[in-house]
C-alpha positions in Angstrom: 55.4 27.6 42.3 55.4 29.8 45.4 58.8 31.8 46.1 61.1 30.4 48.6 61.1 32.8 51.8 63.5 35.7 51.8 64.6 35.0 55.8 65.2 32.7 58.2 62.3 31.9 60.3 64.2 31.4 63.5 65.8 35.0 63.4 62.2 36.6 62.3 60.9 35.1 65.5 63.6 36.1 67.4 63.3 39.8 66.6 59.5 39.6 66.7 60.2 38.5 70.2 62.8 41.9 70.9 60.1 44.2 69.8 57.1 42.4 71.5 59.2 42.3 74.8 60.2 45.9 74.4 56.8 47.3 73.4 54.5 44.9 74.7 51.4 43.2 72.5 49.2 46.3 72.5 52.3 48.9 71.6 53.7 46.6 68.9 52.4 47.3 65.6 52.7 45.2 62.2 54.9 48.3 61.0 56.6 47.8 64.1 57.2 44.1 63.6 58.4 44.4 60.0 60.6 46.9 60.0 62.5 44.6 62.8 62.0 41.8 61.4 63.4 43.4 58.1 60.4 42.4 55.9 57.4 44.0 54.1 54.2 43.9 55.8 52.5 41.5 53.1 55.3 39.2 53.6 55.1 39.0 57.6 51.0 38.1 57.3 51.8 35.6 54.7 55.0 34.3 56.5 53.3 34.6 60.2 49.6 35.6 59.5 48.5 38.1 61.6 50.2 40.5 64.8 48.1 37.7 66.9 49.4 34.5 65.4 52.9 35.9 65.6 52.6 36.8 69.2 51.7 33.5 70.0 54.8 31.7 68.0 57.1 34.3 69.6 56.1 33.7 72.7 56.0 29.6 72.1 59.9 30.1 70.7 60.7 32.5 74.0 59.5 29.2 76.2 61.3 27.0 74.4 64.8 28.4 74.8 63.9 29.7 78.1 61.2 27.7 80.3 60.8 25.0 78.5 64.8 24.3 78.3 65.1 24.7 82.1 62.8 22.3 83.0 63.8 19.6 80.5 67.7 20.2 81.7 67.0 20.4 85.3 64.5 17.2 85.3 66.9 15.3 83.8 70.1 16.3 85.9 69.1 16.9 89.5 67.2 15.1 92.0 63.7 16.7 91.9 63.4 18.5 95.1 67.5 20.6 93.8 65.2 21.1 90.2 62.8 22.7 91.8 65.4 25.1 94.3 68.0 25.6 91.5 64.7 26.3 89.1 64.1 29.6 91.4 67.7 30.3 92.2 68.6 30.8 88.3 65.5 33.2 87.8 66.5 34.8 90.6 70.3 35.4 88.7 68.4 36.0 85.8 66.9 39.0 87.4 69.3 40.1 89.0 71.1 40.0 85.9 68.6 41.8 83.6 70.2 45.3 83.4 67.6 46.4 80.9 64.7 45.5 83.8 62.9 43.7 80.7 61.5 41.2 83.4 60.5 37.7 81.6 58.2 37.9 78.4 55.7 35.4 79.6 55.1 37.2 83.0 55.1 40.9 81.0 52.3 39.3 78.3 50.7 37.7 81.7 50.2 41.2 83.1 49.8 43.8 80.1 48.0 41.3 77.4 45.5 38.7 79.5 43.2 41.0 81.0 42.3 42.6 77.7 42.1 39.2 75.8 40.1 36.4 76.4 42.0 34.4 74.1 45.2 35.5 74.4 44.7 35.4 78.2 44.1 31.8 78.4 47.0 31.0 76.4 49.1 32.4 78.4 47.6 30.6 81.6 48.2 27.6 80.1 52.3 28.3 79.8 51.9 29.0 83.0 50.3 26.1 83.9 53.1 24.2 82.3 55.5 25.9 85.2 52.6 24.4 87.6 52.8 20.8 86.4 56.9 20.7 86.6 56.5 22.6 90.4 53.8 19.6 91.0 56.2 16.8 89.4 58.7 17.7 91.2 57.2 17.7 94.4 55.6 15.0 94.2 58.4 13.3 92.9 60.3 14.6 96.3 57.7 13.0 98.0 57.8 9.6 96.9 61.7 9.9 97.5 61.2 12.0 101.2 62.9 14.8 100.6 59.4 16.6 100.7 56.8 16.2 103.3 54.1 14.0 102.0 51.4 15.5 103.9 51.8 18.7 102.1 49.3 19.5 99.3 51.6 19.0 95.8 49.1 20.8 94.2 49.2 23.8 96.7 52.7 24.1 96.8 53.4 23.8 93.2 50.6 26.5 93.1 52.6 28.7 95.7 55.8 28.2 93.7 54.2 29.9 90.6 53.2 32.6 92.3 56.2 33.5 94.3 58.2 33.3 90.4 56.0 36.1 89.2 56.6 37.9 92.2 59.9 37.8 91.9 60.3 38.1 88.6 57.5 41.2 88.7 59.6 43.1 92.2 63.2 42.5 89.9 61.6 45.4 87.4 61.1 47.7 89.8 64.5 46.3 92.2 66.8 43.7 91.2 68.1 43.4 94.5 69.4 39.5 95.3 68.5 39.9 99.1 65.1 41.2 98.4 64.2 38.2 95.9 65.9 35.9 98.0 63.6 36.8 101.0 60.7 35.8 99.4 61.8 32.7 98.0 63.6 31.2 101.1 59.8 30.8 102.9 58.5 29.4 100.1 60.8 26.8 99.6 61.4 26.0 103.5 58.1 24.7 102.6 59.1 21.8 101.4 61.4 20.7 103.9 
């Protein structure tokens, strides 16, 4: 009968996340991991498998109770063309915010981790794909309710909205400044009016 695990899976990740974020993938070692996690090394690969596989569940738990959470709530409470504003206005708070400069984990692993790794790489475009589809939703959403131009590309502007988040959330490491990140969202989202 196999032993009952020794920790709570949710913390483990949580911490796993901490030290990824603060080291990045290729300056976290399984050492690393386990001493923050507060486990032994055999019982992080047979709790998590290897530094790999427990990249990618950290990263999955950072979406969910970050990305993933802020799409769902603002979806489902504001008309879609406010989801899409207030989307960019809260990471622009959150960056402003982020004493630590720690920027977000999904952009950090998007810069420092997908060159290297083919695999990894497209894992990571895919999350970030999932920011495209809820830009595109909600445009075209604002479309059908003409709050948003409907000859503007969806698809171009979503794609324009992803790409002025990493900026932003890429220029808050180097300056948090609210002006500065304001300034280059405010064309971006005059766009869709």
């Amino acid at each position: 009968m196999p032993r009952p695990r020794e920790f709570d899976e949710a913390v483990a990740l949580d911490a796993a996340i901490d030290c990824f974020w603060m080291r990045g993938y290729r300056g976290t070692s399984v050492r690393d991991l386990a001493a923050t996690i507060g486990i032994s090394a055999p019982s992080l690969y047979n709790a998590f498998g290897d530094k790999r596989t427990l990249f990618v569940r950290a990263l999955e738990r950072y979406l969910d109770q970050t990305m993933r959470a802020r799409i769902e709530r603002l979806e489902n409470s504001l008309p879609p063309k406010q989801a899409v504003s207030r989307f960019i206005g809260e990471i622009i708070n959150r960056s402003v915010s982020d004493r630590e400069r720690r920027g977000c984990f999904l952009v950090n692993s998007a810069l420092e981790v997908a060159p290297h790794d083919k695999e990894l790489g497209a894992a990571i475009a895919e999350r970030l794909g999932e920011l495209e589809a809820f830009f595109r939703r909600s445009i075209m959403a604002a479309q059908t309710d003409g709050t948003v131009p409907r000859q503007r590309s969806a698809t171009d502007l979503a794609r324009l909205l992803v790409g002025v988040l990493l900026g932003i959330r890429v220029l808050a490491r180097a300056k948090p400044d609210r002006a500065l990140l304001e300034g280059v969202a405010r064309p971006a989202l005059a766009l869709l009016d």
